[in-house]
N, C-alpha and C positions, 0 to 999 in steps of 0.2 A: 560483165566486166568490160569496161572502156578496150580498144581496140591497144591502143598506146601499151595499156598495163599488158595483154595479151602476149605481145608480141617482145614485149622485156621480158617475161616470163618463161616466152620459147625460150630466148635467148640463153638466159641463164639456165634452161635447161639442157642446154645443145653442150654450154660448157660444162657443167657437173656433170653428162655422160662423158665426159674425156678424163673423168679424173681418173684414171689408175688406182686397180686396187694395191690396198695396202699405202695407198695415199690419203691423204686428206686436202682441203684448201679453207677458206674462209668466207664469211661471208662476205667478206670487206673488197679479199683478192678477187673473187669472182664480178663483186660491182666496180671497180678499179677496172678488168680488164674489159668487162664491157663500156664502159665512160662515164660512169656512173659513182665517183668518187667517195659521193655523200650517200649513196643506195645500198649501203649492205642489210639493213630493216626491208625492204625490198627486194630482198635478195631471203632475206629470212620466211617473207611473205610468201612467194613462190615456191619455196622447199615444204612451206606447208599444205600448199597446195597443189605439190606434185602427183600426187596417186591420181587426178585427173590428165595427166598428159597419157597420151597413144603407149609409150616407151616407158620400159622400165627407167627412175634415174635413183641414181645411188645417192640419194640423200643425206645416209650416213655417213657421206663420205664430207659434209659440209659442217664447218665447226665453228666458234667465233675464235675472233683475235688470241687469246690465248691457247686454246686448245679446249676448251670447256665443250660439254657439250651439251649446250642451251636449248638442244631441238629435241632434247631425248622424250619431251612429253608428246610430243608428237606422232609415236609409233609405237606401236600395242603392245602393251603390257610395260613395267618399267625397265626394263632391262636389253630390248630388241636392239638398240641403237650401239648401245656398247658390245654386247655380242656379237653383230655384223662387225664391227673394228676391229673385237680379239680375233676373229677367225681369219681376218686378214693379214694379221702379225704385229695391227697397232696394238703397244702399252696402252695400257690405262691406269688409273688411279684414283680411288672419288672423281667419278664423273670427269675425269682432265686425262688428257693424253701424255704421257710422262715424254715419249720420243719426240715431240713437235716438229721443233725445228729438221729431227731427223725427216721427219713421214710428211712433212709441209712439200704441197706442190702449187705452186703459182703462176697460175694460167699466161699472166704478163710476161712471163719465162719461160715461161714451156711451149708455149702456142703461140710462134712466132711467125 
C-alpha cells in the first residue's frame, strides 16, 4: 500500500476512534473532516481494512449518508454490525438507523 493511502487511512482511523459510543458518523463526515470532500469510498475502503490497524476501531460506528448500513458485509456473520449498534442504544430498522439525525456525530463539529 502506497505510503499516501497509509497514512489517510491512519487518519481516518484516529477519527472513528473518537466517535462515542452510541454515535455513529459517516463516511462522507469523516472524509469532509479530514479534507477529503470527494473521499468518503476511501474512507469506506479503510473501515474495511481496519482489523489491520495496532488499535481496536469501531467501525460500526461508521455508516453512509443516510444511515444505511452499507459495511454490515464486512463483519462476521450477517448481523455483528447491527448488534454492536443495538447494544449501544442505536434504533435500527432493515439495516437503517431509524434515530439518525438523533445518534449523527460529526467530527467537523465535534472535533474542534
Amino acid at each position: 500500500m502506497p505510503k499516501k493511502e497509509t497514512d489517510f487511512f491512519e487518519r481516518v482511523y484516529q477519527v472513528a476512534e473518537l466517535i462515542p459510543r452510541g454515535r455513529v458518523t459517516s463516511y462522507g463526515a469523516i472524509a469532509n473532516y479530514l479534507g477529503s470532500y470527494r473521499g468518503a469510498r476511501m474512507v469506506g475502503w479503510a473501515m474495511n481494512k481496519c482489523s489491520s490497524w495496532h488499535r481496536f476501531v469501531p467501525a460500526h460506528r461508521v455508516v453512509n449518508s443516510k444511515g444505511v448500513l452499507t459495511g454490515k458485509h464486512h463483519f462476521p456473520g450477517g448481523e455483528t454490525m447491527s448488534e454492536l449498534l443495538r447494544n449501544e442504544g442505536v434504533k435500527l430498522m432493515d439495516n437503517q438507523i431509524i434515530n439518525f439525525q438523533e445518534v449523527f456525530w460529526d467530527p467537523s463539529k465535534e472535533l474542534l
